[in-house]
C-alpha positions in Angstrom: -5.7 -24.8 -40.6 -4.9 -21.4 -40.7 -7.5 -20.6 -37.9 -5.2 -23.1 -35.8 -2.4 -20.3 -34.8 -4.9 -18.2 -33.6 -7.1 -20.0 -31.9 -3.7 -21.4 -29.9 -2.9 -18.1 -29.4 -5.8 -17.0 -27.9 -6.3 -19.6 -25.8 -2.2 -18.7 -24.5 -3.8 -15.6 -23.8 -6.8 -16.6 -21.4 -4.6 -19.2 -19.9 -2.4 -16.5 -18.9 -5.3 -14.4 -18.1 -6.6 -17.0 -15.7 -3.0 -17.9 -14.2 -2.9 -14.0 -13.9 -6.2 -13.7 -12.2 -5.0 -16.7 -9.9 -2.2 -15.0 -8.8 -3.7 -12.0 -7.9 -5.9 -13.0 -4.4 -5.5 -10.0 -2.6 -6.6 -10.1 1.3 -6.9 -7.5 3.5 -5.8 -7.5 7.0 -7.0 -4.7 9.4 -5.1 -3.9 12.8 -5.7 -1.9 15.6 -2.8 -1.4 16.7 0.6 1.0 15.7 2.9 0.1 12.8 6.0 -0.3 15.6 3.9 -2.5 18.0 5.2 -6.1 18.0 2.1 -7.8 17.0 1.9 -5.6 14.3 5.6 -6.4 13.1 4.9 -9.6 13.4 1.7 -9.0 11.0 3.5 -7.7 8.8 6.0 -10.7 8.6 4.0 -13.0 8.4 2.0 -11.2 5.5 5.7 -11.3 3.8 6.2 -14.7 4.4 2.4 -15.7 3.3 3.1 -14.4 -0.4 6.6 -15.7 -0.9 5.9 -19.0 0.2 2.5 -19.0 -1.7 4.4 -17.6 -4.9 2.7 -14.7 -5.1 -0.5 -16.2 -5.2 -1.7 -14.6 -1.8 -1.0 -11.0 -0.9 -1.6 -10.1 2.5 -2.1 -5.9 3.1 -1.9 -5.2 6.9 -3.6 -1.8 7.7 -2.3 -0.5 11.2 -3.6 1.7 13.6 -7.3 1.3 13.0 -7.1 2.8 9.6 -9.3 0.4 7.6 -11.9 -0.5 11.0 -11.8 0.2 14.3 -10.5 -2.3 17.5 -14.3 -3.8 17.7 -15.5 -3.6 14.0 -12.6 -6.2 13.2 -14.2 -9.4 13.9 -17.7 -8.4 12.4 -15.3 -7.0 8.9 -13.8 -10.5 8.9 -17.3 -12.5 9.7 -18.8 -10.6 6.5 -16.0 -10.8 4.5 -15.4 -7.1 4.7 -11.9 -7.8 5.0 -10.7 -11.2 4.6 -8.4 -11.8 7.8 -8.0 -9.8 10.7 -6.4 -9.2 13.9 -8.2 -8.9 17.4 -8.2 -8.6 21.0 -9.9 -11.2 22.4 -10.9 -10.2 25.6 -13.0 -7.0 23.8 -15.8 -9.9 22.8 -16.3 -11.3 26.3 -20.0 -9.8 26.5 -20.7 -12.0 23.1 -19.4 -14.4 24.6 -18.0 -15.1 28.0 -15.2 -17.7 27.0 -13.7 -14.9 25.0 -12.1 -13.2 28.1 -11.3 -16.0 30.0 -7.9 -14.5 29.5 -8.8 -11.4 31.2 -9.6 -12.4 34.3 -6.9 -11.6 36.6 -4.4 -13.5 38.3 -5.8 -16.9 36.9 -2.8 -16.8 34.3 -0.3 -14.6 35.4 2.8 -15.9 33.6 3.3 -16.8 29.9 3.9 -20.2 31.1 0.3 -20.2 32.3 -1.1 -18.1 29.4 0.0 -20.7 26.8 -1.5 -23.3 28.7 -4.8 -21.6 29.0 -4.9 -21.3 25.0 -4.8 -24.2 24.6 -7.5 -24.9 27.0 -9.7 -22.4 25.2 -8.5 -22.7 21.7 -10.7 -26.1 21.0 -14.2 -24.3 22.0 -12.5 -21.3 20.5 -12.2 -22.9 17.3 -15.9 -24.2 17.4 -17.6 -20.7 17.9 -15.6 -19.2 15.3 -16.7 -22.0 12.9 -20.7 -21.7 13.7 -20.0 -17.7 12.7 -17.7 -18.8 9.7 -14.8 -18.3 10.4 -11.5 -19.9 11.9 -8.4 -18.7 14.2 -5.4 -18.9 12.2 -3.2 -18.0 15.9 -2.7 -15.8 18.9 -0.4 -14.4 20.9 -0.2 -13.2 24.1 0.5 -9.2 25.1 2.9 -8.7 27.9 1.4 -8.9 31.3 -0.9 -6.2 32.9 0.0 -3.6 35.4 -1.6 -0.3 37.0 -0.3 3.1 35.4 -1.4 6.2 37.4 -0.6 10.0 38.0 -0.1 9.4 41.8 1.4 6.7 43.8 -0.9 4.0 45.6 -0.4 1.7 48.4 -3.8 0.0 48.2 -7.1 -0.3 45.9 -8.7 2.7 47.8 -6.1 4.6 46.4 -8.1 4.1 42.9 -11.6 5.2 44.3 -12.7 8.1 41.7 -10.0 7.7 39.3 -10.7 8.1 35.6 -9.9 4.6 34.3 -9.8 3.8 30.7 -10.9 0.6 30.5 -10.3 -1.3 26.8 -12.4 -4.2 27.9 -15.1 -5.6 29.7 -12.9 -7.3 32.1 -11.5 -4.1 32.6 -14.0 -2.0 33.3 -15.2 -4.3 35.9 -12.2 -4.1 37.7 -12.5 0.3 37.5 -16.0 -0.8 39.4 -14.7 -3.1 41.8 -12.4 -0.9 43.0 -14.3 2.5 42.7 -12.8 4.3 39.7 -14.7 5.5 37.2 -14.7 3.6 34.1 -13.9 5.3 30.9 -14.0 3.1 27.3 -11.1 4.7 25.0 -9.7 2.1 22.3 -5.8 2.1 21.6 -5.7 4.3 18.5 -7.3 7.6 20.8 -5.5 6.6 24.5 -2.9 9.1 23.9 -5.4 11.7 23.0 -7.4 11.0 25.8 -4.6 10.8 28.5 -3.7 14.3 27.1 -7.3 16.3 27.0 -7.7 14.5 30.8 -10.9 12.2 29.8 -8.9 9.6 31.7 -5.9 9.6 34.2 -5.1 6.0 34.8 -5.5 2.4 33.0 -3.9 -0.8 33.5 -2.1 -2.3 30.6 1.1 -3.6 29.3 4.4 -2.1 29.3 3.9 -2.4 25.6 0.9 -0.2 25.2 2.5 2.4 27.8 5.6 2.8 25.5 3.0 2.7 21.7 1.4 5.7 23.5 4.2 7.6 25.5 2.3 6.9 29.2 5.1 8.2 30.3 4.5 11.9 29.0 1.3 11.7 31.0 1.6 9.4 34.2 4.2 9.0 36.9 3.9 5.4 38.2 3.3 1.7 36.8 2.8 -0.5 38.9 3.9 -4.5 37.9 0.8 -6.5 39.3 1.8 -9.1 36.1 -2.6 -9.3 36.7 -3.4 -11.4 33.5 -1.9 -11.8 29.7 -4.5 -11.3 27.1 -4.5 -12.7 23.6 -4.3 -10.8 20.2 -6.1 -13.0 17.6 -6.2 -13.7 14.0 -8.8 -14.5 12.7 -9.8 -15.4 8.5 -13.2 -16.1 7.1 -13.6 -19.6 5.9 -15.3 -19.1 2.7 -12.1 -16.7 1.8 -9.9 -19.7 3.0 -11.8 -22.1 0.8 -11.7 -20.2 -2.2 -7.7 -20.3 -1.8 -6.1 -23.1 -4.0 -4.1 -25.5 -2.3 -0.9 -24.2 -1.8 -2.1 -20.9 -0.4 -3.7 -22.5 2.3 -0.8 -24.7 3.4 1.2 -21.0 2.9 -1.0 -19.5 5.2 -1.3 -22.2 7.9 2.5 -22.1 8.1 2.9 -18.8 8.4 0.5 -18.6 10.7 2.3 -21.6 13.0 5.5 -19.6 12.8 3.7 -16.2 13.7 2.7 -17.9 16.4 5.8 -18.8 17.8 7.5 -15.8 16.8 5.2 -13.8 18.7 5.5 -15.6 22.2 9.1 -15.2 22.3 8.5 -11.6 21.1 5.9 -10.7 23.9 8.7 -11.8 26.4 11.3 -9.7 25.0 9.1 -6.6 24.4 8.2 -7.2 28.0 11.7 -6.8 29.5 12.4 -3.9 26.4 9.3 -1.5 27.5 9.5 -1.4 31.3 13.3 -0.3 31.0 12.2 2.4 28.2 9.2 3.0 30.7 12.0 4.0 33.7 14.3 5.7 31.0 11.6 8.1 30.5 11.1 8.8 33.9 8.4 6.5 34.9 8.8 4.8 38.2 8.6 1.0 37.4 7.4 -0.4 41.2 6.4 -3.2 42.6 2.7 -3.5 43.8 2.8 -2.4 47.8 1.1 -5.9 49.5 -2.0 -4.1 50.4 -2.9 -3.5 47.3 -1.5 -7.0 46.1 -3.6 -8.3 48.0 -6.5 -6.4 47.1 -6.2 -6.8 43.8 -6.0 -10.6 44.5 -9.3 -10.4 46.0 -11.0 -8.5 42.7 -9.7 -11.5 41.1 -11.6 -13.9 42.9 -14.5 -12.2 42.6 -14.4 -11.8 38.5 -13.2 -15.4 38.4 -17.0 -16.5 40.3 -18.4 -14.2 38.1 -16.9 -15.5 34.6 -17.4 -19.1 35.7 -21.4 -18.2 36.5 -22.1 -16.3 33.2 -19.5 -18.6 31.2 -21.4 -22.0 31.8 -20.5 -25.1 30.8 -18.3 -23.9 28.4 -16.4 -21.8 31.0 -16.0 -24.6 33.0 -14.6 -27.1 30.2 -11.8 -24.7 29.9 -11.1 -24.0 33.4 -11.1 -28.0 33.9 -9.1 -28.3 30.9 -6.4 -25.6 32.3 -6.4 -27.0 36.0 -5.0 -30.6 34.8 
């Protein structure tokens, strides 16, 4: 009997322990992208809102600005579990596979109207690659939409011809060849850097990207072609997800829902914010002149043929999906 008090003692203890243990699932979540950057705010709500509504079980640490992998190391960290849950720009895994940057060809979803409706077109065959790789997309959200920075003005695509482009994605650096610019790769983290040392000298991205690296220090013009809206994603590895109990995964589903949502409306509003602090920093915030609207229109439809030819049937179950 007198063995009784300790053995319930130390089985208080290891229950602890194990409730201890339990609440101690720690995930990490690397980013590519600045601290201030929306999607990254948004990141680092939802991490917040991940561990209070899982009661501390799950506790989500968002490193920013490529400090735990770089922009196209994410995915492969998350497939092997390197990091738990991470974010990632779609479009940069088009040459994996081609449904990837369906969202990077230009002008087939030029509004956030259309770019919603297009995720959900590609989110189903989305879902089913992740799975065969193990993992899953917990949401996405769009970046504002694309236009043409540069050090001089343009009034057509020739204008372009010998640029130094930096190109971030495939999509991108197929335009730079379309149009006769030289395509440069530099990833978000080391545009500034290059803008400065003159490795490139013109890109097209968001307003968002030109304010996270002060475009307007380096370049004169942006030009609002509105071209296409590509998708951050996040993505977890399922055998993390699994190993969560219960609650944790209905936490994280949640907050991932809401993240979602939350990061549409914010896209819109960083949108609007950006292109003023673009023109209050001197940039000139134009239109694009029709000549090269229409040039650009015509790059379109030829990356569009191309995407559909290398993207298959799968490529053309989204497209169908998106055109009802």
């Amino acid at each position: 009997m007198r063995l009784l008090p300790s053995l319930l003692g130390a089985a208080a203890l290891l229950a602890a322990g194990v409730g201890a243990a339990h609440a101690q699932v720690k995930w990490d979540l690397p980013a590519a992208y600045p601290a201030t950057n929306f999607h990254t705010v948004n990141l680092l709500q939802f991490a917040d809102e991940v561990k209070k509504a899982s009661g501390g079980k799950l506790e989500i640490t968002v490193h920013a600005g490529a400090s735990l992998f770089k922009a196209p190391e994410i995915k492969r960290a998350v497939q092997g579990n390197q990091a738990q849950i991470g974010e990632i720009l779609l479009v940069n895994f088009q040459n994996e596979w081609q449904p990837y940057g369906v969202d990077g060809v230009p002008f087939l979803a030029d509004s956030y109207e259309q770019a919603m409706k297009l995720w959900q077109a590609q989110k189903p065959l989305l879902e089913k690659k992740l799975a065969e790789q193990g993992m899953m997309v917990l949401y996405a959200v769009a970046w504002p939409p694309q236009g043409i920075y540069t050090k001089k003005p343009l009034t057509s695509a020739a204008d372009l011809k010998g640029i130094k482009w930096r190109a971030y994605s495939p999509a991108t650096a197929r335009i730079a060849e379309l149009v006769g610019a030289q395509p440069v790769t530099v990833q978000a983290a080391e545009f500034a850097q290059a803008l400065a040392t003159g490795v490139v000298e013109s890109t097209m991205t968001s307003g968002a990207t030109g304010v996270d690296s002060k475009l307007y220090e380096h370049l004169k013009y942006y030009y609002d072609t509105q071209a296409w809206l590509p998708k951050n994603a996040v993505l977890v590895n399922r055998k993390a997800f699994e190993a969560l109990d219960k609650a944790s995964q209905d936490a994280l589903l949640k907050a991932g829902a809401d993240a979602e949502a939350r990061g549409w409306v914010a896209s819109r509003r960083v949108n609007d914010e950006t292109l003023a602090k673009l023109k209050a920093n001197g940039m000139q915030v134009l239109p694009p002149p029709p000549q090269l609207k229409a040039d650009l229109a015509k790059v379109g439809e030829v990356m569009l043929k191309e995407w559909t030819e290398k993207a298959g049937a799968d490529g053309r179950a989204i497209l169908n999906a998106y055109r009802k």
